[in-house]
C-alpha positions as CSV (number, residue, x, y, z in Angstrom):
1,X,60.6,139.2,86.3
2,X,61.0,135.4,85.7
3,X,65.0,136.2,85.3
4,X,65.3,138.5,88.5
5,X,63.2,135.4,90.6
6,X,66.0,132.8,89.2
7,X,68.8,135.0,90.0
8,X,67.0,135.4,93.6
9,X,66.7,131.5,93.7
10,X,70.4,130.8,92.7
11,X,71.9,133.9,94.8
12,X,69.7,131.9,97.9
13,X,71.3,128.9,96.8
14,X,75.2,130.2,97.0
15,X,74.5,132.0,100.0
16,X,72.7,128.8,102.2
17,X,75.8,127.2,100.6
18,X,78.5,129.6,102.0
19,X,76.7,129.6,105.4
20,X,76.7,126.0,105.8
21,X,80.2,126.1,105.2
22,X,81.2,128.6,107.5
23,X,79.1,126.6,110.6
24,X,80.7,123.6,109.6
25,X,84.3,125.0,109.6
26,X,83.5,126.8,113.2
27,X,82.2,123.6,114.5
28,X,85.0,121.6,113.6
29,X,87.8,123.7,114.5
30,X,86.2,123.2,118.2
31,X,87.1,119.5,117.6
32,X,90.9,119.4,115.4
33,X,92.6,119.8,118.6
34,X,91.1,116.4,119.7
35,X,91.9,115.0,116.7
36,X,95.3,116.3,117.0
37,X,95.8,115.0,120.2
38,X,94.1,111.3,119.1
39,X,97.0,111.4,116.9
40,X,99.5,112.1,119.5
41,X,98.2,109.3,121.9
42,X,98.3,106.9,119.0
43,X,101.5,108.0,117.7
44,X,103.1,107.3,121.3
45,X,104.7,104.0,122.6
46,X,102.4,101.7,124.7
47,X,102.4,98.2,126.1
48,X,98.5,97.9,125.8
49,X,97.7,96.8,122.4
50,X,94.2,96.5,123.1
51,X,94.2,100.7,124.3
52,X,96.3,101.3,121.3
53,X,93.7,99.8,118.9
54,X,90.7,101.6,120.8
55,X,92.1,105.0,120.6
56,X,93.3,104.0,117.1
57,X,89.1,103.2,116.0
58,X,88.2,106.7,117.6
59,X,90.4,108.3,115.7
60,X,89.4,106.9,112.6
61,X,85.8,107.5,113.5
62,X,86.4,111.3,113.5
63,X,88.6,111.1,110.7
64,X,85.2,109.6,108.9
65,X,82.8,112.2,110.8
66,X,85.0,115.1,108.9
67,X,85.7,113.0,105.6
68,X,81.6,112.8,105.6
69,X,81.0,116.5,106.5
70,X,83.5,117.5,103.2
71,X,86.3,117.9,105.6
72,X,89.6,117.3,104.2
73,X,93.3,117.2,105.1
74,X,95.3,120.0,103.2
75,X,98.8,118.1,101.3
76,X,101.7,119.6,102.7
77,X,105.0,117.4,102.4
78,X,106.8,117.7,99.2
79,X,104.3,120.4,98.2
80,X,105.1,123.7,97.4
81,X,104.4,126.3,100.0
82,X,101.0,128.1,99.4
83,X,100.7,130.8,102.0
84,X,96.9,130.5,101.5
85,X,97.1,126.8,102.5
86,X,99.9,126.7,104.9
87,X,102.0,128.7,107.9
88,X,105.3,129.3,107.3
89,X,106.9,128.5,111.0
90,X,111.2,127.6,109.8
91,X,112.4,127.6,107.0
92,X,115.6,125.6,106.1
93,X,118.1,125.3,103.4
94,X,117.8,121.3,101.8
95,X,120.1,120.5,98.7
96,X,117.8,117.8,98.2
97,X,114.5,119.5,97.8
98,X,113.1,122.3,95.5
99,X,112.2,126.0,95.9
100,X,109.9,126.3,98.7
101,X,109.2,122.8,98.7
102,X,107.7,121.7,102.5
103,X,109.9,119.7,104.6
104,X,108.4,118.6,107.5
105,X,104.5,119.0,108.6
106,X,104.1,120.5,112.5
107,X,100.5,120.6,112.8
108,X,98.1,119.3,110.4
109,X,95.9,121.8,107.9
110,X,91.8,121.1,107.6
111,X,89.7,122.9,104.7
112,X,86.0,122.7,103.8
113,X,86.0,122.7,100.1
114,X,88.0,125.7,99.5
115,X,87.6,127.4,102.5
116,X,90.5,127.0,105.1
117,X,89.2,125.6,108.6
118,X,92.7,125.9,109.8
119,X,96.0,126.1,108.1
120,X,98.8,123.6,108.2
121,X,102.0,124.2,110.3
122,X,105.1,123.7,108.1
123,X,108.9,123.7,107.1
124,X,109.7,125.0,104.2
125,X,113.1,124.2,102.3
126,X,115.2,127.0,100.6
C-alpha cells in the first residue's frame, strides 16, 4: 500500500509537471510573435537612438520573462537539421557546409524544456 501511495505521489508529480508545461508553452506562443516583431523594429534603421534603445530594453525584458519561465531559444545555424526542432522551408546546395547543416534561420524556434513551443524556420544546406 505504502509503494502504490508513492507511485500515486510521483505519477501526481510528473503529471502537475507536464501540465504546467503545456500552459506555459500555450501562453507564450500568444506572445513569440511580439517578440519576433521587437526583433524586427530593433533590427531596422532609425535616426532615434533614444527609441532604438527603448524598444531594445523591452525586448530584452521579454527575452528575461521567457529565460525565467524555462523558455529557451532552439540553436539552429551551423546545426544539423533535426526535423523535431526545426522546419525545413529551402534547402540549398553549399560546398562550404556539411550534410544537412542549417544555413540561414527565418523565424526563430522556442521550447520549454524538451517540449517544442514553436519550431524554428530554417535553410538547410545539401
Amino acid at each position: 500500500m505504502a509503494a502504490e501511495f508513492d507511485n500515486y505521489k510521483k505519477r501526481s508529480i510528473k503529471e502537475k509537471e507536464e501540465m504546467y508545461s503545456s500552459i506555459m508553452g500555450d501562453i507564450v506562443s500568444n506572445f513569440l510573435p511580439v517578440i519576433d516583431n521587437l526583433e524586427k523594429a530593433v533590427a531596422s534603421v532609425t535616426q532615434d537612438e533614444g527609441y532604438k534603445q527603448g524598444v531594445e530594453l523591452v525586448l530584452k525584458q521579454f527575452q528575461d520573462v521567457l529565460t525565467t519561465n524555462g523558455v529557451t531559444q532552439i540553436e539552429t545555424i551551423g546545426k544539423t537539421f533535426d526535423p523535431e526542432l526545426h522546419e525545413a522551408v529551402s534547402a540549398v546546395t553549399d560546398e562550404t557546409l556539411g550534410e544537412k547543416e542549417i544555413k540561414e534561420e527565418f523565424r526563430k524556434g522556442y521550447k520549454i524544456g524538451n517540449k517544442v513551443i514553436r519550431h524554428s524556420m530554417v535553410v538547410v544546406a545539401n
